[in-house]
DRENTOR-784925 format. One record per residue (C-alpha): residue number from 1; z negated, y negated, x negated. Coordinates in steps of 0.02 Angstrom, whole numbers. Each point is the difference from the previous one (the first is absolute). Layout:
N
NUM  Z  Y  X;
...
***
This chain:
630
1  -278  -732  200;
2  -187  -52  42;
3  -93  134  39;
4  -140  102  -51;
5  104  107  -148;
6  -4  -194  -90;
7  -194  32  -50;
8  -48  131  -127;
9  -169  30  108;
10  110  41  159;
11  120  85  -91;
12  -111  109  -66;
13  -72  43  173;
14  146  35  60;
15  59  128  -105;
16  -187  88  -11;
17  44  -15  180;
18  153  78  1;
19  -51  145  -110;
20  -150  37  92;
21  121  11  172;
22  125  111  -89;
23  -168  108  -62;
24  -151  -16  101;
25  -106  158  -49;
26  65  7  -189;
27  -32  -179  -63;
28  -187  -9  81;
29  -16  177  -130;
30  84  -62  -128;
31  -115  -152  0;
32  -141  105  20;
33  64  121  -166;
34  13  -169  -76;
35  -155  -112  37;
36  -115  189  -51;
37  100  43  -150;
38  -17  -209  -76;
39  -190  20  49;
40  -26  139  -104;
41  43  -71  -151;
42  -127  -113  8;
43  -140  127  15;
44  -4  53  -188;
45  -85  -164  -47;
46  -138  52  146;
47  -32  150  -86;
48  3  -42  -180;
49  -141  -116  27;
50  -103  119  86;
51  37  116  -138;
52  -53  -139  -134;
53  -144  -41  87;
54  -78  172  23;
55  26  18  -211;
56  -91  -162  -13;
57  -132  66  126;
58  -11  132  -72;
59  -15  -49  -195;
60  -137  -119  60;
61  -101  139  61;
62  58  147  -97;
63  21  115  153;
64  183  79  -27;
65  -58  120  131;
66  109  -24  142;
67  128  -129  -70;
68  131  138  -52;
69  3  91  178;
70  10  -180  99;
71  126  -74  -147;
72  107  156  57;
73  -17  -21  182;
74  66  -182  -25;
75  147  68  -91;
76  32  139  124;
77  22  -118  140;
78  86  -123  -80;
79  132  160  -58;
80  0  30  205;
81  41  -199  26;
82  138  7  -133;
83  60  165  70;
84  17  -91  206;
85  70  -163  -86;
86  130  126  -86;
87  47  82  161;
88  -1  -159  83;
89  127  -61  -134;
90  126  131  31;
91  -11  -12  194;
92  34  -202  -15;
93  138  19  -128;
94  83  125  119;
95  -19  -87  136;
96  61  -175  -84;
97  147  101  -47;
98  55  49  172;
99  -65  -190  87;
100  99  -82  -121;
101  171  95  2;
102  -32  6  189;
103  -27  -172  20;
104  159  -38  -100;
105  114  130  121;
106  -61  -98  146;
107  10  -168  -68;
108  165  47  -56;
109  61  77  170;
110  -73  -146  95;
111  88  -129  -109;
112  175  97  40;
113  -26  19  167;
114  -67  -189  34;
115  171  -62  -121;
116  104  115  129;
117  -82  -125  137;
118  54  -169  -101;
119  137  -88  61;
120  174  -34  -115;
121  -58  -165  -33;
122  -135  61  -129;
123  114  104  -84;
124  125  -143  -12;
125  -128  -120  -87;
126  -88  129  -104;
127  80  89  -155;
128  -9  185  3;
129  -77  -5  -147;
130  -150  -70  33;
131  -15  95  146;
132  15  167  -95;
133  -148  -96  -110;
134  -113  3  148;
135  14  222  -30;
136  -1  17  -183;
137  -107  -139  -66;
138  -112  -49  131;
139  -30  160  57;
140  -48  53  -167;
141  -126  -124  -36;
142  -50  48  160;
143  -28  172  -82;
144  -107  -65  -143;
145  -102  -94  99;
146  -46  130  139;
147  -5  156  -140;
148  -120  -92  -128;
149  -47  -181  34;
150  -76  42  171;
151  -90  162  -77;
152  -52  -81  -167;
153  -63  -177  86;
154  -101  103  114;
155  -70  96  -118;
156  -47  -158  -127;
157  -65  -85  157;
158  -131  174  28;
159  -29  0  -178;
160  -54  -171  -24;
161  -102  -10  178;
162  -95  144  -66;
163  -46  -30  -177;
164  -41  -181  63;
165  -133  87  123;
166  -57  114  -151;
167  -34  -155  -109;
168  -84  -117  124;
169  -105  172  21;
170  -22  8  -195;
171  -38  -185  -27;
172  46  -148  101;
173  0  -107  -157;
174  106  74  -101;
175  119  43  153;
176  18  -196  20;
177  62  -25  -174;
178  141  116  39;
179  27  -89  150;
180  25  -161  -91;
181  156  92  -114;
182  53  66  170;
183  20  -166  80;
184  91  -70  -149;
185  138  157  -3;
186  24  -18  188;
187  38  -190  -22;
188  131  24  -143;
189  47  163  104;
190  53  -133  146;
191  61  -106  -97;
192  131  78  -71;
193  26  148  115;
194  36  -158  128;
195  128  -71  -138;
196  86  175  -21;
197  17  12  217;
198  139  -107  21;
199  97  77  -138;
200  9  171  32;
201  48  -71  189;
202  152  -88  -98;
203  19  141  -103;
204  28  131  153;
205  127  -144  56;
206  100  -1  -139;
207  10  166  -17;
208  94  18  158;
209  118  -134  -36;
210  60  97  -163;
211  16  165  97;
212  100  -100  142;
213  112  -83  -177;
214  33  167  -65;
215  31  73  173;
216  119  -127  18;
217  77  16  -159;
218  35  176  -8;
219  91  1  183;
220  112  -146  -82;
221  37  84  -175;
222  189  -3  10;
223  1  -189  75;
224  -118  -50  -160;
225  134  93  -125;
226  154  -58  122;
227  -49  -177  -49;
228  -84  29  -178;
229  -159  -63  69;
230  -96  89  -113;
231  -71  -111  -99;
232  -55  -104  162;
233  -83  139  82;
234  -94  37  -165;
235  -68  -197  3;
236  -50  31  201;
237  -106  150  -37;
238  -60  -96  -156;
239  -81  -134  134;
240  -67  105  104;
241  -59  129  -110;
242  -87  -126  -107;
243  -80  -85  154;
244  -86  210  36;
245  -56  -35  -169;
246  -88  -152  0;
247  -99  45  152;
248  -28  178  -52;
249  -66  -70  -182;
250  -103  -129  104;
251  -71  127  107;
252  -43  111  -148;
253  -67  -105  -97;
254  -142  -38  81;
255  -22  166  38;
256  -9  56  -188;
257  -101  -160  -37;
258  -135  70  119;
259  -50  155  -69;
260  -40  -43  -172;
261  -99  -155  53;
262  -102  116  128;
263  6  148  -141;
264  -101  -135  -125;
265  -108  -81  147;
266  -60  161  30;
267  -48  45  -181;
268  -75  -168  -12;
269  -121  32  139;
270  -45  165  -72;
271  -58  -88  -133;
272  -103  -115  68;
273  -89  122  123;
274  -28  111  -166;
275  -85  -164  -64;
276  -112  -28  150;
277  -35  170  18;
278  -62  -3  -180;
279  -91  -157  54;
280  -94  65  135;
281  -51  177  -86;
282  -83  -108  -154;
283  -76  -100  148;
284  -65  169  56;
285  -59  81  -178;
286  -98  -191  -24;
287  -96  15  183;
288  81  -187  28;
289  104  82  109;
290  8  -144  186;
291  20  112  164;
292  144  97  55;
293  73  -58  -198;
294  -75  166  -88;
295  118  134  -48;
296  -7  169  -51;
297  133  123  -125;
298  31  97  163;
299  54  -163  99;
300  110  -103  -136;
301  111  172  -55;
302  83  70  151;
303  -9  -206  42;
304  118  -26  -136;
305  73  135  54;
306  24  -80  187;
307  49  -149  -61;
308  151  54  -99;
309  48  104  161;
310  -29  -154  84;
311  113  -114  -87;
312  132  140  -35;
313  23  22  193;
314  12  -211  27;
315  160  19  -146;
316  43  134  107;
317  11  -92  167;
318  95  -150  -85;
319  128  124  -48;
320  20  61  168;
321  19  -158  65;
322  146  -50  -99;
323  95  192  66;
324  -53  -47  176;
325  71  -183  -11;
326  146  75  -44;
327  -8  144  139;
328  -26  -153  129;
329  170  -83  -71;
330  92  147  46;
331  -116  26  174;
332  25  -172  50;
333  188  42  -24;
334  -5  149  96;
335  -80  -75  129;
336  110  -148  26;
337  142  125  37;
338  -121  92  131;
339  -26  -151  66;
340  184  -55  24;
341  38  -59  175;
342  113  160  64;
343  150  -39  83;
344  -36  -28  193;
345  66  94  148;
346  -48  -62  168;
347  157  109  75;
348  -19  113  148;
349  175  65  54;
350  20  150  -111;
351  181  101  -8;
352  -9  202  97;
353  128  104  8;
354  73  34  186;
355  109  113  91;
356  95  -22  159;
357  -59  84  153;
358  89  -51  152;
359  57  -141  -42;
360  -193  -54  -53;
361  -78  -20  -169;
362  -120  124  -58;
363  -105  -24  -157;
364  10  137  -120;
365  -68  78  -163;
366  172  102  -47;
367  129  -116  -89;
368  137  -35  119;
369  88  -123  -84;
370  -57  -125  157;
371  -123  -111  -15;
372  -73  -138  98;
373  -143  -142  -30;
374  -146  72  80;
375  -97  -186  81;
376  -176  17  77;
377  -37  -143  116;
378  -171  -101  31;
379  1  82  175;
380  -10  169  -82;
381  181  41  44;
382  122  80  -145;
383  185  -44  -14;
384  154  67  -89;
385  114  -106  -63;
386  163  128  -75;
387  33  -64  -187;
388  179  -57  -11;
389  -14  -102  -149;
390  35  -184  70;
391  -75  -112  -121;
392  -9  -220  35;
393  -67  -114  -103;
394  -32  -170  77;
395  -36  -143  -93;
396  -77  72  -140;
397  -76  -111  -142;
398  -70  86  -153;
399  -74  -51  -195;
400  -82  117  -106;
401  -111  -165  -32;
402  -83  -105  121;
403  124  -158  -88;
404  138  92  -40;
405  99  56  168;
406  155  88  -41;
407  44  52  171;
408  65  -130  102;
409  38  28  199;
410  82  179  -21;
411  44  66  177;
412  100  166  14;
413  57  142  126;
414  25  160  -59;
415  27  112  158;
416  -2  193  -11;
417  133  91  -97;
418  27  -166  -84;
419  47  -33  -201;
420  -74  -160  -46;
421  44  -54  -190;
422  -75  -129  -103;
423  77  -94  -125;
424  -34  -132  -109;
425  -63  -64  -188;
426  -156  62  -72;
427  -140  -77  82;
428  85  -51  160;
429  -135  115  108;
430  95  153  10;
431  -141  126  -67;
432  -127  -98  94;
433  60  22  172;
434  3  178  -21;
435  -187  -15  -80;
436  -36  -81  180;
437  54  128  93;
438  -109  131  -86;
439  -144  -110  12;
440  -14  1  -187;
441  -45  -183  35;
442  -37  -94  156;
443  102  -139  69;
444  -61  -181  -3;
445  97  -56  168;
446  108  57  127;
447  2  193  64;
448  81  162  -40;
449  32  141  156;
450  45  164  -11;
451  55  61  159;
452  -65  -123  59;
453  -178  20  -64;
454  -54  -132  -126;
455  -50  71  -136;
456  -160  -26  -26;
457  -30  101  104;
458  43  160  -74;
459  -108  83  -105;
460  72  -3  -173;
461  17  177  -58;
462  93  23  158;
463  108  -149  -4;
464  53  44  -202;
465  27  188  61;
466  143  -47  113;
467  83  -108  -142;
468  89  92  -123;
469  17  -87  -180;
470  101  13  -138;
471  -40  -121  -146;
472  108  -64  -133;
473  -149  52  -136;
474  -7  172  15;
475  -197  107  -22;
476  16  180  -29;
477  -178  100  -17;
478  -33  152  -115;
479  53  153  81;
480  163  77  59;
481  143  -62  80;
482  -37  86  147;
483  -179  -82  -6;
484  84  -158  -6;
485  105  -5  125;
486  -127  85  105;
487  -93  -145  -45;
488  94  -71  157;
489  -100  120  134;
490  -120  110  -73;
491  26  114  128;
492  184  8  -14;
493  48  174  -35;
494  138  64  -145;
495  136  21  97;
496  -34  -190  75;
497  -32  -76  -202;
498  181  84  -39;
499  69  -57  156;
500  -54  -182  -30;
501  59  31  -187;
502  186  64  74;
503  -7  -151  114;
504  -37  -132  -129;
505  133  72  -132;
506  -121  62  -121;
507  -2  178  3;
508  152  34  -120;
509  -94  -68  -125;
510  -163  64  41;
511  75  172  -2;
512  56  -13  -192;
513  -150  -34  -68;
514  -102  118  -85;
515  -127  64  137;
516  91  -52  147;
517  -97  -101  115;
518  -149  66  -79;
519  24  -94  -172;
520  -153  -98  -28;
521  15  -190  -27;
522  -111  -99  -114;
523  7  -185  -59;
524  69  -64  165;
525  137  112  5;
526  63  -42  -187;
527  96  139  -29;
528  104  -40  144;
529  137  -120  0;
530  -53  -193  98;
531  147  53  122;
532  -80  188  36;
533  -167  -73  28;
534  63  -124  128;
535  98  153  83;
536  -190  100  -1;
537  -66  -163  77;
538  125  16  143;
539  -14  183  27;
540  -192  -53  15;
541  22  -115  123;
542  125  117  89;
543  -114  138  20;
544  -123  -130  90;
545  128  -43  134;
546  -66  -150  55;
547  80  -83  146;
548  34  -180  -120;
549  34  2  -157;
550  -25  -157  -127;
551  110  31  -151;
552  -30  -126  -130;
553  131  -7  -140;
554  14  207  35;
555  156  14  -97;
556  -30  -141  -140;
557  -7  128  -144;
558  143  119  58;
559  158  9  -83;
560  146  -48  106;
561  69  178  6;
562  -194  78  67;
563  -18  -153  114;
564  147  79  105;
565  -85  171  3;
566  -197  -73  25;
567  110  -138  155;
568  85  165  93;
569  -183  54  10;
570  -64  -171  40;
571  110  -4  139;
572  -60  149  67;
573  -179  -47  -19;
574  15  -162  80;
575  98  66  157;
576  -96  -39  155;
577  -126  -95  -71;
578  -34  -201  -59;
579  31  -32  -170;
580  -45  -147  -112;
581  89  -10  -152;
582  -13  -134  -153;
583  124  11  -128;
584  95  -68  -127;
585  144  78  -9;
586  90  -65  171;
587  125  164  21;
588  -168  68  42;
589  -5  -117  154;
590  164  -9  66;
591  -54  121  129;
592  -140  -64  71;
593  -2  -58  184;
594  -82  -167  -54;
595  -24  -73  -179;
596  -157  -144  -27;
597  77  -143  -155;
598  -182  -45  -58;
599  -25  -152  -101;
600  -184  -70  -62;
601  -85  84  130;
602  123  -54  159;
603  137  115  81;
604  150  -119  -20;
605  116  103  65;
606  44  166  135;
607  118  127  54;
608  105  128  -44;
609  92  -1  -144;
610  166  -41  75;
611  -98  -145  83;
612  -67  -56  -151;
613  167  -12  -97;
614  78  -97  141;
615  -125  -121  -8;
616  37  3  -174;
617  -190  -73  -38;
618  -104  41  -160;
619  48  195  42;
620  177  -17  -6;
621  -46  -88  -179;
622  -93  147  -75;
623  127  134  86;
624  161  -102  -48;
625  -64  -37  -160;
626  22  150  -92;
627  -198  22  -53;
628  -153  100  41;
629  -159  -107  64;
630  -122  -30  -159;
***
C-alpha cells in the first residue's frame, strides 16, 4: 500500500494529527505543561552562575553587604519556578494519562467499526490472528509511544534548545565545542537508529504472524492430536517463532548498542570542555586571554553543569527514538487497516415493510410480515415492487482471482415458494453461489435479479436482511441462549425467540439445561453438543423470518435421529418461501422442487429428483450408489 503511513515523517504527522482531532483543547495544555516544566530545569545553571559570580564580586571587593539578601532572592524565585514546573508536572502527567487511554478507546473503536465495513474477502486472505495483533500489539506500542516517547522527546527537545541558548549566552566558544560532540552523536544516532527502523517494522510483522499460528493452532487442537501432528506443529512454530527472533534481536540490538556509545560520547565531551574550560581560565589568570576566549569560575561551573544536561538530554532523545520507531511499526499497522478500501455499496432500492390497503401497497414502520423493494426513480417517482422471493441468475461467471474463474455460465430460476438444492463435490461452486447472492463477493459476468431487480442495485444490508442463512460452521457469541437466538432480530421478543426455538426443534433441549434459555454460552457454544448448536443456529434464523432462506450444509453435524426432528421444523420454516439448499447427504434433497448437479464450476445437470434418476446422469450415480457426496 503506497501511501503516506509508508514514511516515518508522515506517519508521525498523522497520528500527532489524529490525537490532536480526538483532543483539541487538552494536547495544546499538555504541550504547554510540557514545553514550561522542561524549561525550568534548565534555569538552575542561570542562577548558580549569578550566585558564583556575586561571591567572586564580592570577595574582590570585600563588600558582603548585600550579597546574602540578593543570594536569597535568587533562591526564592527559583523555589517559585520549581514550585510552577511541579504543578505543571502533575497537570501534564494527568492529562497524558487520560489523552493516551483516550486515544487508545477511539483508535480501538474506530478500528472495529472500519473492520465491520471490510468486505469477506479480507477476512478470507488474512489470519485472525494477525488481525487480533493489530489490538494487542500494535495498539500497545501505540501506548508507549503516545504515554512517554512523545512526552519525553518533547521534553529533551526543550531541554536541549534551552541550555543551548544558555551556553551561546555564557560563551560562544565553548558552546561550539559541544556542538562538535553533538554533531558526532546525532550522526551515529542516524546511523543506527536508521539500521534499527526496518527491524522493529519486521518485528511488528512477525509478531502477527505467530499470533495468527497460534490462533490457528489452538482452533485445530484435536485435528493436530487426531493425526499425531505434534511434533510438526512444534517445527512450524519453531520457524516462525525463530524468524520474531531474529528481527526482534536485530532491532534490539542496535538499540542497546546506542546508548552506551552515546552514554561514553557524552562523558568524553565533558571532558574535553572541562579541559578547555581549564584552558581558557589560565588564559584569563595570565592576561593572554584573545577576545570573547576569557572565562571566569562563575561561567565554566554551571557550564559544566549545562553541558552534562546537554548531552544527557541528546542520550535521551536517541532513546526515544528507538520507542517511537517502534510506536510507528505498530501506527503504520494501524493505519493500513484504517485505510482498507471498505466494501462498496452503490445500492438504492432498500427493503420496507408494507400493508395492504385496498388492494394498494402502503409503506409501513410496524412489522407486517409484507414487504416490498422500495425503488426511487431518476424522475423523482418511488415504486414498490412486493418481495416474493424469485431469484435468476443469468449467465453468471465468477473467480475469487482475476485467473482463476471457478464459475462457468451458471443460469438458474428459482421462482417463489421454490426449493432449489445444490449438489455436488467439494469445490464444484456450491458455497459460492450462495456467497453471490449475499453480495459477499461481486460477480465477474453475467447478472443476478431478484424480483426482477438486479442486484446491484439493492443496498446490501437490505438485500442480506431478506436472506436467511444457516451455515454448516456454526458461531455462537457469549451470552445466553436466548441472546443467541435473538441474535436473529434484536428486536424479536421472548415469546418470538421460543417460538422460533419450538419451530426449529430445539427447545426440548434448551429446556433441560441448567438455566433454561438463560444458560450462558461461552467458547462458541462448547458446552453444547455440534448438533444443539446447529439447532440454536436455526432457531436464530427462524426468529428472523426472512422471506429466503440459504441453508448451507444446515443439518451436516446432526445425528440421523435429530435431523428428523430439526427437518419437521425445516419444513415448516421453509413453507411459503424460496429455499436454497446445499448438501451432502441427498435424503436431504429428495424434496426439493428442483436439484442443481454442479461439477467444476458448471451446472451439468437439472430437475427434480425423479427427473434426475430417469435420466440416470451423474445424480442417479451418487443416489444409486449407496454413498454420501465427499
Amino acid at each position: 500500500m503506497k501511501n503516506k503511513t509508508k514514511s516515518k515523517k508522515g506517519m508521525t504527522g498523522r497520528m500527532l494529527k489524529t490525537i490532536k482531532q480526538f483532543y483539541p483543547v487538552m494536547m495544546p495544555i499538555t504541550i504547554i505543561c510540557i514545553i514550561f516544566s522542561a524549561a525550568v530545569s534548565s534555569f538552575p545553571s542561570l542562577f548558580m552562575q549569578k550566585v558564583i559570580a556575586l561571591v567572586e564580586e564580592s570577595y574582590k571587593t570585600g563588600d558582603w553587604g548585600g550579597v546574602k539578601t540578593r543570594i536569597l532572592t535568587y533562591v526564592g524565585i527559583l523555589v517559585v519556578f520549581y514550585v510552577l514546573a511541579l504543578v505543571s508536572s502533575i497537570v501534564y502527567n494527568q492529562l497524558m494519562a487520560f489523552i493516551t487511554q483516550g486515544t487508545l478507546r477511539k483508535m480501538r473503536e474506530k478500528m472495529f467499526v472500519k473492520m465491520q465495513s471490510l468486505p469477506i474477502r479480507f477476512f478470507d486472505t488474512n489470519s485472525h490472528g494477525d488481525i487480533m495483533s493489530y489490538y494487542n500489539n500494535d495498539v500497545e506500542a501505540l501506548r508507549q509511544m503516545i504515554s512517554q516517547s512523545y512526552p519525553q522527546l518533547l521534553m529533551s527537545v526543550v531541554s536541549v534548545s534551552t541550555v543551548f541558548f544558555l551556553m551561546l549566552y555564557f560563551s560562544v566558544w565553548m558552546t561550539l565545542v559541544v556542538i562538535s560532540g553533538v554533531v558526532i552523536m546525532a550522526l551515529i544516532t542516524r546511523k543506527i537508529g536508521g539500521g534499527s527502523a526496518k527491524h522493529f517494522i519486521r518485528q511488528q510483522q512477525a509478531l502477527g504472524e505467530e499470533e495468527g499460528f497460534i490462533e490457528e493452532m489452538m482452533n485445530g487442537q484435536k485435528v493436530v492430536k487426531v493425526f499425531c501432528h505434534e511434533d510438526e506443529s512444534k517445527a512450524d512454530f519453531d520457524k516462525i517463532n525463530d524468524k520474531l527472533f531474529v528481527e526482534s534481536e536485530k532491532a534490539n540490538k542496535y538499540a542497546n548498542i546506542l546508548g552506551p556509545i552515546l552514554n561514553n560520547i557524552g562523558n568524553v565531551l565533558y571532558v574535553i570542555v572541562a579541559i578547555a574550560a581549564g584552558l581558557l581560565l589560565i588564559l584569563g589568570a595570565k592576561n593572554l586571554s584573545i577576545s570573547g576566549l576569557a572565562l571566569s569560575i562563575a561561567v565554566v561551573v554551571p557550564f559544566l553543569n549545562m553541558t552534562k544536561n546537554f548531552a544527557g538530554n541528546i542520550n535521551q532523545v536517541s532513546h526515544q527514538i528507538n520507542a517511537i520507531v517502534m510506536g510507528l511499526a505498530g501506527a503504520e499497522r494501524v493505519f493500513e487497516l484504517l485505510d482498507q478500501e471498505p466494501e462498496v455499496d452503490e445500492g438504492y432500492v432498500t427493503l420496507v415493510n408494507i400493508k395492504r390497503i385496498n388492494g394498494e401497497i402502503t409503506e409501513t414502520s410496524e412489522r407486517t410480515g409484507l414487504w416490498a423493494w422500495k425503488h426511487p426513480h431518476g424522475d423523482g417517482t418511488v415504486t414498490y415492487e412486493e418481495l416474493k422471493g424469485d431469484v435468476r441468475l443469468f449467465d453468471v461467471d465468477f473467480g475469487y482471482n482475476e485467473d482463476k474463474t471457478v464459475l462457468h455460465n451458471i443460469t438458474l430460476y428459482a421462482e417463489p415458494g421454490t426449493k432449489v438444492a445444490f449438489v455436488g463435490s467439494t469445490g464444484a461452486g456450491k458455497t459460492t453461489i450462495t456467497n453471490l447472492l449475499n453480495r459477499f463477493y461481486d460477480i465477474a459476468d453475467g447478472k443476478i435479479r431478484y424480483d426482477g431487480i438486479n442486484i446491484n442495485k439493492i443496498k446490501k444490508d437490505d438485500l442480506r436482511r431478506s436472506l436467511g442463512i444457516v451455515l454448516q460452521d456454526t458461531n455462537l457469541f457469549t451470552g445466553t441462549v436466548m441472546d443467541n437466538i435473538r441474535y436473529g432480530r434484536l428486536k424479536a421478543t421472548d415469546d418470538e425467540c421460543i417460538a422460533a426455538a419450538k419451530l426449529a426443534g430445539a427447545h426440548d433441549f434448551i429446556v433441560r439445561l441448567p438455566e433454561g434459555y438463560s444458560t450462558q454460552l461461552t467458547g462458541n457454544g462448547s458446552n453444547l453438543s455440534q448438533g444443539q448448536r446447529q439447532l440454536l443456529a436455526i432457531g436464530r434464523a427462524a426468529v428472523a423470518d426472512p422471506p429466503v432462506m440459504i441453508l448451507d450444509e444446515a443439518t451436516s453435524s446432526i445425528d440421523t435421529r435429530t435431523e428428523a426432528i430439526v427437518q419437521r421444523g425445516m419444513d415448516a420454516l421453509m413453507k411459503g418461501r424460496t429455499v436454497f439448499v446445499i448438501a451432502h447427504r441427498l435424503s436431504t434433497v429428495k424434496n426439493s422442487d428442483v436439484i442443481m448437479v454442479l461439477e467444476q464450476g458448471r451446472i451439468i445437470e437439472r430437475g427434480s429428483h425423479d427427473d434426475l434418476i430417469t435420466q440416470k446422469g451423474k445424480y442417479y450415480q451418487l443416489y444409486t450408489g449407496a454413498f454420501e457426496l465427499e
